[in-house]
ROMAR-851549 format. One line per 5 residues: number of its first residue (from 0); for each residue x, y, z of N, C-alpha, C. Coordinates in nm, 3 decimals. Example, Ala and Ser with C-alpha at 12.3 -4.5 7.8 and 13.67 -1.06 7.14 Angstrom:
2
0	1.319 -0.569 0.780 1.230 -0.450 0.780 1.320 -0.330 0.780  1.285 -0.225 0.708 1.367 -0.106 0.714 1.290 0.003 0.787
//
This chain:
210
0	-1.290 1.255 1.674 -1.314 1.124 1.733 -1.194 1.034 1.709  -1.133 0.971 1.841 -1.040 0.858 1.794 -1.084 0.707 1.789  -1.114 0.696 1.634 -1.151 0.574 1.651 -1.044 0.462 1.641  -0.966 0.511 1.634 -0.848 0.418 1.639 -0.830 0.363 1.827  -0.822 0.398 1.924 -0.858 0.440 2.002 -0.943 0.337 2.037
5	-0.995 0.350 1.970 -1.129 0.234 2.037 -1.136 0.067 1.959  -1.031 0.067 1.876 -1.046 -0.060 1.769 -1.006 -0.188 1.855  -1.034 -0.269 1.902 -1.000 -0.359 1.988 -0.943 -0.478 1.881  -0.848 -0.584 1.940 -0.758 -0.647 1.904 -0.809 -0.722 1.770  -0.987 -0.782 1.789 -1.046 -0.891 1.691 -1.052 -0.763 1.566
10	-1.106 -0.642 1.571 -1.101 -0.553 1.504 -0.957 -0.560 1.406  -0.865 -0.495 1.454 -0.776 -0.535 1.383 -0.714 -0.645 1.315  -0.795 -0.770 1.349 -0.761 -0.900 1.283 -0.848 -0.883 1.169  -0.956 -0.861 1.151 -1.046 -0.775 1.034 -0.952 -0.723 0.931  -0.931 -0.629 0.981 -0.804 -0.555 0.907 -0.723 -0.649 0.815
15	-0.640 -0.766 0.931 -0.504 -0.847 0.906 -0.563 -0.896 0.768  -0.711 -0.953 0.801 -0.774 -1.063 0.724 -0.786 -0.952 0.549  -0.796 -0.862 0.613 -0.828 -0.778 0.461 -0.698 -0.802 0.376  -0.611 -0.762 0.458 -0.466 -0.755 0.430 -0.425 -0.892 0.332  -0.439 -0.971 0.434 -0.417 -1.122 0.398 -0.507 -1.196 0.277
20	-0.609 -1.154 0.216 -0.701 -1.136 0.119 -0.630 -1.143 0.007  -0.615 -0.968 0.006 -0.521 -0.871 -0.080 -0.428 -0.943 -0.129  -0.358 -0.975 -0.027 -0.197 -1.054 -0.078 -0.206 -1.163 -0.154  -0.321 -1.266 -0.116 -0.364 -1.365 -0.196 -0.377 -1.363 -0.320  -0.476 -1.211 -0.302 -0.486 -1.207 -0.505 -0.408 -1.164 -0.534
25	-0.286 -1.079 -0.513 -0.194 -0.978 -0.568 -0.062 -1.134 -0.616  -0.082 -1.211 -0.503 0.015 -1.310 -0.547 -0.010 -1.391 -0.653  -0.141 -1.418 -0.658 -0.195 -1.526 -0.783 -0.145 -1.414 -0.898  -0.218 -1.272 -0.899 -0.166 -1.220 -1.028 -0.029 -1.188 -1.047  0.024 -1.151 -0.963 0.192 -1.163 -1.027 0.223 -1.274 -1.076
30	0.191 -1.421 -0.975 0.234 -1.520 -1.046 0.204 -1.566 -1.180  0.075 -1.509 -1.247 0.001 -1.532 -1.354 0.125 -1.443 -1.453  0.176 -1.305 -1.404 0.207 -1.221 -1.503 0.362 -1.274 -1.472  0.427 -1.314 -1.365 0.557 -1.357 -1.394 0.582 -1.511 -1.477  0.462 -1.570 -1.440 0.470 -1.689 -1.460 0.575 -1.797 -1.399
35	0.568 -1.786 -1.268 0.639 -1.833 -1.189 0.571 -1.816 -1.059  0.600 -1.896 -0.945 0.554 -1.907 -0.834 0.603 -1.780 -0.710  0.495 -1.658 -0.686 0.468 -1.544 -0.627 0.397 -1.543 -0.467  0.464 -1.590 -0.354 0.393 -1.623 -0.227 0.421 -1.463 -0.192  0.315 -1.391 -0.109 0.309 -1.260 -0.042 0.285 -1.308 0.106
40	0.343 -1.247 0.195 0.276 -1.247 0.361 0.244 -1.115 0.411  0.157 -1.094 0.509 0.124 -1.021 0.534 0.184 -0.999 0.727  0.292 -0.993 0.751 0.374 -0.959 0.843 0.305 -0.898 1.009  0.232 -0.759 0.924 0.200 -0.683 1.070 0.082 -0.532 0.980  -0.020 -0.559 1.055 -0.147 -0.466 1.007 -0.152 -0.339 1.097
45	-0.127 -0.238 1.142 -0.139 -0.162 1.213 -0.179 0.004 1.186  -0.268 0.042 1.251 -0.311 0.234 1.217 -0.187 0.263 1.248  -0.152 0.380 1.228 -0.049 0.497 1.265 -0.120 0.623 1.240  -0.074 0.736 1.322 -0.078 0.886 1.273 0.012 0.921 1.133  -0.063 0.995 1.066 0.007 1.008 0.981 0.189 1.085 0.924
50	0.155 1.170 1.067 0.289 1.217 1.064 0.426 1.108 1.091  0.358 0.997 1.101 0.446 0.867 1.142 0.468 0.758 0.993  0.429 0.816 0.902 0.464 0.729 0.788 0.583 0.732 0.771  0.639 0.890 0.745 0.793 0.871 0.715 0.829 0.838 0.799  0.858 0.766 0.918 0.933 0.734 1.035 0.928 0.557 1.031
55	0.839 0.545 0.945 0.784 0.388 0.935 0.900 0.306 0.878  0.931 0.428 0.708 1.027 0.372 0.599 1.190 0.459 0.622  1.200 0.469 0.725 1.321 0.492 0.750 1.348 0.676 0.773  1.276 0.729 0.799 1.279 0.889 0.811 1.212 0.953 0.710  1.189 1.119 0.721 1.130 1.150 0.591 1.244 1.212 0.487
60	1.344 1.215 0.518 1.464 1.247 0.403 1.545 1.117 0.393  1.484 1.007 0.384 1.528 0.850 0.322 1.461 0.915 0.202  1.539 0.872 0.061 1.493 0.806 -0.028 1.452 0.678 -0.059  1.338 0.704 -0.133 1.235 0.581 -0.141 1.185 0.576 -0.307  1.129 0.447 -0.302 1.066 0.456 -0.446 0.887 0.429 -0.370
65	0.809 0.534 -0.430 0.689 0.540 -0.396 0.600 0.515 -0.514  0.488 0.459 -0.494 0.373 0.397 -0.617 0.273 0.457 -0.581  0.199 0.557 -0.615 0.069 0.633 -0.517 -0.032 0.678 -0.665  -0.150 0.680 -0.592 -0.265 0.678 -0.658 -0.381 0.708 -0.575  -0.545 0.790 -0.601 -0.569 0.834 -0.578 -0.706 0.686 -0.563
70	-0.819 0.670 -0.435 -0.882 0.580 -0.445 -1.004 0.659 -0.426  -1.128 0.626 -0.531 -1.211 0.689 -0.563 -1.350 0.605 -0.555  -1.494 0.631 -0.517 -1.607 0.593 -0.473 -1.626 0.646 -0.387  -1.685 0.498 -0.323 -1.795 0.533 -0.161 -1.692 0.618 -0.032  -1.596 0.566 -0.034 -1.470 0.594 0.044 -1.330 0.662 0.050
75	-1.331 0.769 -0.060 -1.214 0.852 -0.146 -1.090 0.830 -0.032  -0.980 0.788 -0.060 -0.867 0.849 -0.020 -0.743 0.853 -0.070  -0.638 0.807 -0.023 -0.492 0.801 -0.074 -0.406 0.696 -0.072  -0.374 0.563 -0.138 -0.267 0.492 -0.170 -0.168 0.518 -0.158  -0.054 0.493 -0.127 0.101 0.463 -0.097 0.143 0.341 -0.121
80	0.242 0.333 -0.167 0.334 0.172 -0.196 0.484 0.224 -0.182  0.549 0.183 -0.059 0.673 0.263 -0.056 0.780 0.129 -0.069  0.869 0.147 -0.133 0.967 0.052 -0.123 1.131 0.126 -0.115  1.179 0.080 -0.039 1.357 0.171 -0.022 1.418 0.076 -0.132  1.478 0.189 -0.189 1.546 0.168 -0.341 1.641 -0.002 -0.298
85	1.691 -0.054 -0.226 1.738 -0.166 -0.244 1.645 -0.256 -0.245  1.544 -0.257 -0.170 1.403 -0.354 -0.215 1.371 -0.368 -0.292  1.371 -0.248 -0.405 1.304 -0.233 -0.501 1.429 -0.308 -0.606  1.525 -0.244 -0.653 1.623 -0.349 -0.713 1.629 -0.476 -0.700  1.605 -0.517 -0.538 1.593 -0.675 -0.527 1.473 -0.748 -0.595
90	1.360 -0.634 -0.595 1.236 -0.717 -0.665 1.262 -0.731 -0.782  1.281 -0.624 -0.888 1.357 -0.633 -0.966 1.431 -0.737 -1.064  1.545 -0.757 -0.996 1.639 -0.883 -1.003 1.606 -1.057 -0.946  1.537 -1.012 -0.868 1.473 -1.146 -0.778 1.330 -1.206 -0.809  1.296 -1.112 -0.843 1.118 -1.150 -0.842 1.101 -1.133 -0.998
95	1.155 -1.058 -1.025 1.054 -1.052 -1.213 1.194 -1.097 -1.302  1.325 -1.079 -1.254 1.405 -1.154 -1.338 1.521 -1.037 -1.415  1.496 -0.957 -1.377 1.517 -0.852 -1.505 1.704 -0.818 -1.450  1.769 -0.813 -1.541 1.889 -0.780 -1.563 1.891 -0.625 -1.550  1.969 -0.588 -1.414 1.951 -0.404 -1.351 2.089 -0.387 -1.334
100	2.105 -0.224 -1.362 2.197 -0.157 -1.329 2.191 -0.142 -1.183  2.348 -0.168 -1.138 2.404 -0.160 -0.999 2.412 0.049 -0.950  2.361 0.087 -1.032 2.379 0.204 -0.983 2.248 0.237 -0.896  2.314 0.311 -0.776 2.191 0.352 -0.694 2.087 0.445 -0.770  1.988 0.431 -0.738 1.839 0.536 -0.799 1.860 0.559 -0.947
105	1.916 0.420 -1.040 1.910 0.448 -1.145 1.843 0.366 -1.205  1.709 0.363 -1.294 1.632 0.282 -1.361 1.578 0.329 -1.487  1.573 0.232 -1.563 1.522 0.212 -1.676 1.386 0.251 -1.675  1.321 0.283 -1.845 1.207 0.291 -1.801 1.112 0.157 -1.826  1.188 0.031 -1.904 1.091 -0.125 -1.871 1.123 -0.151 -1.675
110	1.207 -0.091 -1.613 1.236 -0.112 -1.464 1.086 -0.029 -1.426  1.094 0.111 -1.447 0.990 0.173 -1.389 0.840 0.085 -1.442  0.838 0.086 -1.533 0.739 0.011 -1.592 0.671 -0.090 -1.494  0.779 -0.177 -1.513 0.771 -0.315 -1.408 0.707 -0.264 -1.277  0.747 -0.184 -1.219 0.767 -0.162 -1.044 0.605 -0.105 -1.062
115	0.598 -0.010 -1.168 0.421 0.046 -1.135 0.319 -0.048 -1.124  0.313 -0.198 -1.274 0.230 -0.272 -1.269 0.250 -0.365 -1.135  0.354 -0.356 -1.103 0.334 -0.412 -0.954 0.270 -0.334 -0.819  0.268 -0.258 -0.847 0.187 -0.183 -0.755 0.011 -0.153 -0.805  0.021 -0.110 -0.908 -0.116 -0.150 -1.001 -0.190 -0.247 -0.910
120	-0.135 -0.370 -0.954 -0.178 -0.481 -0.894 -0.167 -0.513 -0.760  -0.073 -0.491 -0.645 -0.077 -0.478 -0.522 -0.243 -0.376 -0.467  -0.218 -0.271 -0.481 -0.357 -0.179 -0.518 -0.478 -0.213 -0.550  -0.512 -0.268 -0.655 -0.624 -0.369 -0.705 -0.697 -0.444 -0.638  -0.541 -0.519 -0.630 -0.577 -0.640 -0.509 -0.647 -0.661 -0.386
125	-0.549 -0.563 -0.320 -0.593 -0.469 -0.129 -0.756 -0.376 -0.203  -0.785 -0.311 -0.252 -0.866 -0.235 -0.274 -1.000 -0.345 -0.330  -0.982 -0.443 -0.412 -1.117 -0.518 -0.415 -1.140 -0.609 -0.238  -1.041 -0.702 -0.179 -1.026 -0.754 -0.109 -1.099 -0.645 0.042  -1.102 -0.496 0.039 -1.143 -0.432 0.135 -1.297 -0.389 0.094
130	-1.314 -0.351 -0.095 -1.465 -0.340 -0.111 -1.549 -0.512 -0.055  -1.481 -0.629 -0.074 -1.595 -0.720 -0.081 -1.606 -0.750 0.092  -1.539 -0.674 0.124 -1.541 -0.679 0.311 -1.601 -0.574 0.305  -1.660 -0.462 0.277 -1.715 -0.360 0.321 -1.836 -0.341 0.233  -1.853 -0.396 0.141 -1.956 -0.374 0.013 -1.933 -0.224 -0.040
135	-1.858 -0.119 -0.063 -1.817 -0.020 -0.067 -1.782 0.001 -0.227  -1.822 0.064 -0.276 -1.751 0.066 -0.389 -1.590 0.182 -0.391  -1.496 0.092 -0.424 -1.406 0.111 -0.404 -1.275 0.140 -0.556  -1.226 0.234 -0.635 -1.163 0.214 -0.758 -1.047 0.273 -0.775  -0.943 0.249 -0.806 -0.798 0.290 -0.798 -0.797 0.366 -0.940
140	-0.756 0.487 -0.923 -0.681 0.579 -1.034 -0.544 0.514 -1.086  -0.516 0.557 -1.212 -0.403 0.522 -1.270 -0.294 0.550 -1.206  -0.182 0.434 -1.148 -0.095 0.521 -1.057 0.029 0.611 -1.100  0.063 0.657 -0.997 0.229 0.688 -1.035 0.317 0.683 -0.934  0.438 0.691 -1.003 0.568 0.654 -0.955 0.653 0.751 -0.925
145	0.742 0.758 -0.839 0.844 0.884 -0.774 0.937 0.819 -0.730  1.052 0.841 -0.748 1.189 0.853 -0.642 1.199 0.985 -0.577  1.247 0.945 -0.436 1.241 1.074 -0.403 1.240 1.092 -0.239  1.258 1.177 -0.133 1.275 1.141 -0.004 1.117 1.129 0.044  1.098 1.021 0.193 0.943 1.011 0.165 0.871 1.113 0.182
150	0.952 1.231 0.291 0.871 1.337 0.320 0.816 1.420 0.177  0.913 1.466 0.079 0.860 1.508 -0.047 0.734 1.421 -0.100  0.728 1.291 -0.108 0.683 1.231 -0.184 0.530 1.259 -0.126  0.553 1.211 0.037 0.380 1.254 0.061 0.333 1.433 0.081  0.441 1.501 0.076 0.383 1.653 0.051 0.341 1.636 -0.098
155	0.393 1.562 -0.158 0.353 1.631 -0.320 0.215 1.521 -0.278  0.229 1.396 -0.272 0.086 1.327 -0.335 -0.034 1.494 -0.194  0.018 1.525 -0.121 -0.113 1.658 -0.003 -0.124 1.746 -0.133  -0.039 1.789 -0.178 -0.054 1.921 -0.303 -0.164 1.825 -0.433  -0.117 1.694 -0.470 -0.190 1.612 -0.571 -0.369 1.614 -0.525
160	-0.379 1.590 -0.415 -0.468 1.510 -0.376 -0.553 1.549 -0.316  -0.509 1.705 -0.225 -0.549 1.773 -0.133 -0.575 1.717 0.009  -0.640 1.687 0.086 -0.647 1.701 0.227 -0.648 1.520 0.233  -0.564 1.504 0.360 -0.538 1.344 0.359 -0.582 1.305 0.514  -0.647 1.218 0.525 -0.670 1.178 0.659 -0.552 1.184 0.732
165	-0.571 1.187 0.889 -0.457 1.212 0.935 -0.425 1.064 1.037  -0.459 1.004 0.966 -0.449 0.845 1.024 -0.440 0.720 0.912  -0.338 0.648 0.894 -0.313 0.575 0.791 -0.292 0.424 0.842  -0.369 0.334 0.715 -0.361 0.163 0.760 -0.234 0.151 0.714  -0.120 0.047 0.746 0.026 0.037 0.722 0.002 -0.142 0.757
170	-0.003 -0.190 0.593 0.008 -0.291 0.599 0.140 -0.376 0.531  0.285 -0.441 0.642 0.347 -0.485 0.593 0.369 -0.600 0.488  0.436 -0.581 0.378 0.418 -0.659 0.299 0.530 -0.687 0.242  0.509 -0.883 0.224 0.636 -0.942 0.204 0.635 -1.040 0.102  0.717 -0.994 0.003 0.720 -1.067 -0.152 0.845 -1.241 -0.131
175	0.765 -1.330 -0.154 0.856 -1.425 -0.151 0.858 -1.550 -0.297  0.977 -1.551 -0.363 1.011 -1.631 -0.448 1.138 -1.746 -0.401  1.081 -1.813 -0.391 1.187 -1.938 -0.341 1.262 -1.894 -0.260  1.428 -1.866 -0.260 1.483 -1.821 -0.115 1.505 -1.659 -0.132  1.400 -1.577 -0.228 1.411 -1.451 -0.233 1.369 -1.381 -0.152
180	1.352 -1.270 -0.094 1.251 -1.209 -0.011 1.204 -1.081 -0.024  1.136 -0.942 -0.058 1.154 -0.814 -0.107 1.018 -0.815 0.024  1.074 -0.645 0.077 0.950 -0.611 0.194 0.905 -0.507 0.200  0.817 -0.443 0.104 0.767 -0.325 0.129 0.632 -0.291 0.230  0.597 -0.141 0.190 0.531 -0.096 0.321 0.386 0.029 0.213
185	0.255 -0.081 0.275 0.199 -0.040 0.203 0.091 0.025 0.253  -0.002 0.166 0.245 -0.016 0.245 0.275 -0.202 0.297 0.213  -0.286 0.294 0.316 -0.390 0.341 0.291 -0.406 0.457 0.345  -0.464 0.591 0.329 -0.466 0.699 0.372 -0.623 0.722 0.377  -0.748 0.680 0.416 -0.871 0.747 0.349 -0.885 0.880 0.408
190	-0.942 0.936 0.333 -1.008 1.108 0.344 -1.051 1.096 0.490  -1.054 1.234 0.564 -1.130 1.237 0.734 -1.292 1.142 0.688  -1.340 1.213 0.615 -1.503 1.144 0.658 -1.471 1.049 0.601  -1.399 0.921 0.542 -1.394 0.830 0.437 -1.350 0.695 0.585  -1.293 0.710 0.676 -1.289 0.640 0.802 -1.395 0.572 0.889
195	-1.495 0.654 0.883 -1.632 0.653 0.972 -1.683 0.511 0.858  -1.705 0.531 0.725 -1.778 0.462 0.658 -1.760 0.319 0.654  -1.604 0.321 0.615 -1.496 0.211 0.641 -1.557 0.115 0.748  -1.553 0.181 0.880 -1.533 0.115 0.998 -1.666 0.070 1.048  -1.747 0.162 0.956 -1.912 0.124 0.981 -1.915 -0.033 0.867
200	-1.898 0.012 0.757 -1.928 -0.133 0.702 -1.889 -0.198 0.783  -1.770 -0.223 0.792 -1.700 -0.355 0.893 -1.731 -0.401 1.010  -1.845 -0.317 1.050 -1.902 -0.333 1.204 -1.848 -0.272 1.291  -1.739 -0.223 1.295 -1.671 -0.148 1.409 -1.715 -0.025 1.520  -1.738 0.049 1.436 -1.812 0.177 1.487 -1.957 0.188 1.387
205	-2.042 0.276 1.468 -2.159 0.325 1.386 -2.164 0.444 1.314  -2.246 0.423 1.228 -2.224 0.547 1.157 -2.214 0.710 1.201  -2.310 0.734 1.303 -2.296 0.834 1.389 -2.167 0.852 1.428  -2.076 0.764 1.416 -1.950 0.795 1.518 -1.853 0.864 1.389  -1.860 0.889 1.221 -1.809 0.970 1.167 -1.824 1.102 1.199
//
């Protein structure tokens, strides 16, 4: 069934609104943990096929820094947080403050550190902001972190995780500190039957239509 296919425009503002939620809280808590002022936007909400992720972040032999974790309850699927290694340095240096080596794909491990609880919390965020829209119980696994080209990154989380829907939410996301800006690309994957449920809470489709 393509329910993508059938999601009409207010539908996807649903979505935006989830999106736009998410970012809200993800910004209050960074700002809480940077202690400094953390605005997020939410750019552009859109499905894709999944064979279209790596094509999203620049091909699938771009290196990327990826944040992925496994989302577990009513709705099991797969997390992504992709950021291309200069984004990620810029957040880095721009957003949390931290004094980085200019070398490409080289980080510390208080750098790695940093970049996970930011995704932690990006994750959290999007993932309560979609349970209290869906009543779903919804819970993020401990994540992890990879450098690495994106195509590897999402074969390994298929080998991690096993079978991944073949349709993914791609919600752009944009970190802003005064005249800073960092833009990553963030990534819901749910399981095949984990779609139907989704789209049923939300009113979209009926349950029959999983």
């Amino acid at each position: 069934m393509d329910v993508f296919g059938r999601l009409e425009e207010f539908q996807l503002d649903v979505l935006k609104e989830v999106g736009n939620i998410g970012a809200g809280h993800a910004a209050t808590a960074l700002s809480t943990l940077l202690d400094k002022p953390i605005d997020m936007l939410v750019p552009k909400v859109r499905m894709l096929p999944f064979e279209e992720i790596c094509e999203s972040v620049g091909g699938a032999e771009t290196v990327v820094l990826a944040i992925f974790l496994r989302v577990e309850g009513d709705a099991p699927g797969n997390m992504f947080f992709i950021l291309n290694l200069d984004a990620a340095k810029n957040m880095l240096r721009d957003l949390i403050g931290l004094h980085i080596s200019d070398e490409q794909g080289e980080y510390s491990e208080l750098e790695l550190s940093a970049l996970n609880e930011i995704g932690n919390i990006l994750a959290g965020s999007y993932l309560s902001s979609l349970a209290d829209f869906t009543n779903l119980n919804l819970q993020p696994t401990v994540p992890s972190l990879a450098i690495d080209m994106s195509g590897a990154i999402l074969s390994y989380g298929l080998l991690q995780f096993g079978q991944m829907g073949d349709q993914a939410l791609l919600i752009d996301t944009k970190f802003l500190e005064g005249e800073n800006e960092v833009q990553g690309h963030f990534f819901l994957i749910p399981d095949p039957e984990s779609f139907g449920k989704i789209f049923s809470a939300l009113g979209v489709v009926s349950d029959d239509a999983g």
